[in-house]
matplotlib code that plots the C-alpha trace (Angstrom):
import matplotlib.pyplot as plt

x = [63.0, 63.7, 62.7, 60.8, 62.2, 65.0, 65.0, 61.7, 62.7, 65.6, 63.6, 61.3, 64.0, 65.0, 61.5, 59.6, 61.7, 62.9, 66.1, 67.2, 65.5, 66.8, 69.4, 68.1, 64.9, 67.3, 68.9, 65.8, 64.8, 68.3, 67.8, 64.0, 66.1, 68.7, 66.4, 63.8, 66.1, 68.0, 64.1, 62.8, 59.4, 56.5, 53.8, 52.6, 53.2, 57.1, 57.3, 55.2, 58.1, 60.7, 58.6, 56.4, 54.6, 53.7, 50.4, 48.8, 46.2, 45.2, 46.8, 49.8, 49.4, 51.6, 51.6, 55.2, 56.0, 59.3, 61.4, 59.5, 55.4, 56.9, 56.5, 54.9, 55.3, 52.5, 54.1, 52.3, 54.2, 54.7, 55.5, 55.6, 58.1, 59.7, 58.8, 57.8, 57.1, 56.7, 53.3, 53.4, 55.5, 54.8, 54.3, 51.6, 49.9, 49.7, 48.5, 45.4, 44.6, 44.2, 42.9, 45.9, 43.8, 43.5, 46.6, 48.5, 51.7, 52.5, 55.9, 54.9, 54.8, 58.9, 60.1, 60.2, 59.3, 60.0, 63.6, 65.4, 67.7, 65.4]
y = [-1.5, -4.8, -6.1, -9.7, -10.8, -9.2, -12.8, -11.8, -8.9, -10.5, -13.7, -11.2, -9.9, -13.1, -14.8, -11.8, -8.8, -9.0, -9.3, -6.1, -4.4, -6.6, -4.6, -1.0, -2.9, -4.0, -0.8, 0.4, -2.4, -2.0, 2.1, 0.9, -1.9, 0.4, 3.4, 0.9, -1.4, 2.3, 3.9, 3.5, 5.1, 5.4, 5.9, 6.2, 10.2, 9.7, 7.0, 9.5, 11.8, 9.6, 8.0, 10.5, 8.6, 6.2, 5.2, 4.5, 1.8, 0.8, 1.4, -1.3, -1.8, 0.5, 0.7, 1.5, 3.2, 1.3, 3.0, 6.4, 3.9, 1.1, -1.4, -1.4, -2.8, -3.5, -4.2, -4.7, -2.2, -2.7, 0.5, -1.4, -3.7, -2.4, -4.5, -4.2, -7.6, -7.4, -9.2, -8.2, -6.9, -6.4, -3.7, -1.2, -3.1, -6.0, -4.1, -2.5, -6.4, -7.1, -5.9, -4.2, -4.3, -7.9, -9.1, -12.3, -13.6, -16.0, -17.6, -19.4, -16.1, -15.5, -18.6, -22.1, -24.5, -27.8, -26.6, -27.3, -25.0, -22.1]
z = [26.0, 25.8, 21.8, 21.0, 18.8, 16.8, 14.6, 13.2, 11.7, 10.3, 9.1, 7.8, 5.6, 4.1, 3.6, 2.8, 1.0, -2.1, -3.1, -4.5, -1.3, 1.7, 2.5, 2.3, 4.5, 6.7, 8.0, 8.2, 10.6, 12.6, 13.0, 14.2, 16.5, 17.7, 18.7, 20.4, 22.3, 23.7, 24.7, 28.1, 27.3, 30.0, 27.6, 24.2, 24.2, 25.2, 22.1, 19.8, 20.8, 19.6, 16.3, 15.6, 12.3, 14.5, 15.1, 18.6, 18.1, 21.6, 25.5, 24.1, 20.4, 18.0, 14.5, 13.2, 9.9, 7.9, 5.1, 5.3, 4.6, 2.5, 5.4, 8.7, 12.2, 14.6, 18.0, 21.7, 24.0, 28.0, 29.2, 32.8, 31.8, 29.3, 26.4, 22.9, 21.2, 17.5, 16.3, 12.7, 9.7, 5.8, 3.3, 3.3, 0.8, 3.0, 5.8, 4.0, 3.9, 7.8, 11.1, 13.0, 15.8, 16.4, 14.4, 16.3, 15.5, 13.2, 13.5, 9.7, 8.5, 9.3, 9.9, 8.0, 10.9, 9.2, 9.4, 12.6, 12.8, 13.1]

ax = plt.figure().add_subplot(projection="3d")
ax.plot(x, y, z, "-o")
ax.set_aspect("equal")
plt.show()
């Protein structure tokens, strides 16, 4: 699977996880990376295989647990082509707070986009 975009989930960690935690969040993030990017699932049962905590929202959108619940991804899968694009990440807390289902992303959420060199 090819993964959009692995700078989220890095920007994620710098703007969004606290210090003591970044880098326990991000090996978590890299094993999530490293097993995604090496799958070459053709449907939600061969990824439920693979990540079994996760959740199957719709025909492309999957919720995926982070550090055992702590943090969760939602992602829009293309089994046809191979893609997973990452829409949203935060804690569990965070995700109580919002529709999973409809979730867009939100490059303000990662990124600081008065800064040009990201």
């Amino acid at each position: 699977m090819r993964v959009i975009a692995r700078n989220t989930l890095l920007a994620f960690v710098r703007k969004r996880v606290e210090n003591s935690l970044q880098d326990v969040v991000k090996d978590h993030l890299d094993d999530w990376y490293r097993r995604t990017s090496k799958a070459a699932w053709k449907s939600s049962a061969q990824l439920k295989a693979e990540f079994g905590s996760a959740s199957i929202l719709s025909a492309d959108r999957v919720v995926f647990n982070i550090k055992g619940n702590d943090f969760r991804l939602i992602a829009l899968v293309d089994y046809q082509r191979q893609g997973v694009l990452i829409l949203w990440i935060g804690t569990h807390r965070e995700y109580d707070n919002i529709d999973a289902k409809e979730v867009r992303y939100d490059a303000r959420r990662y990124f600081d986009l008065s800064d040009p060199r990201q």
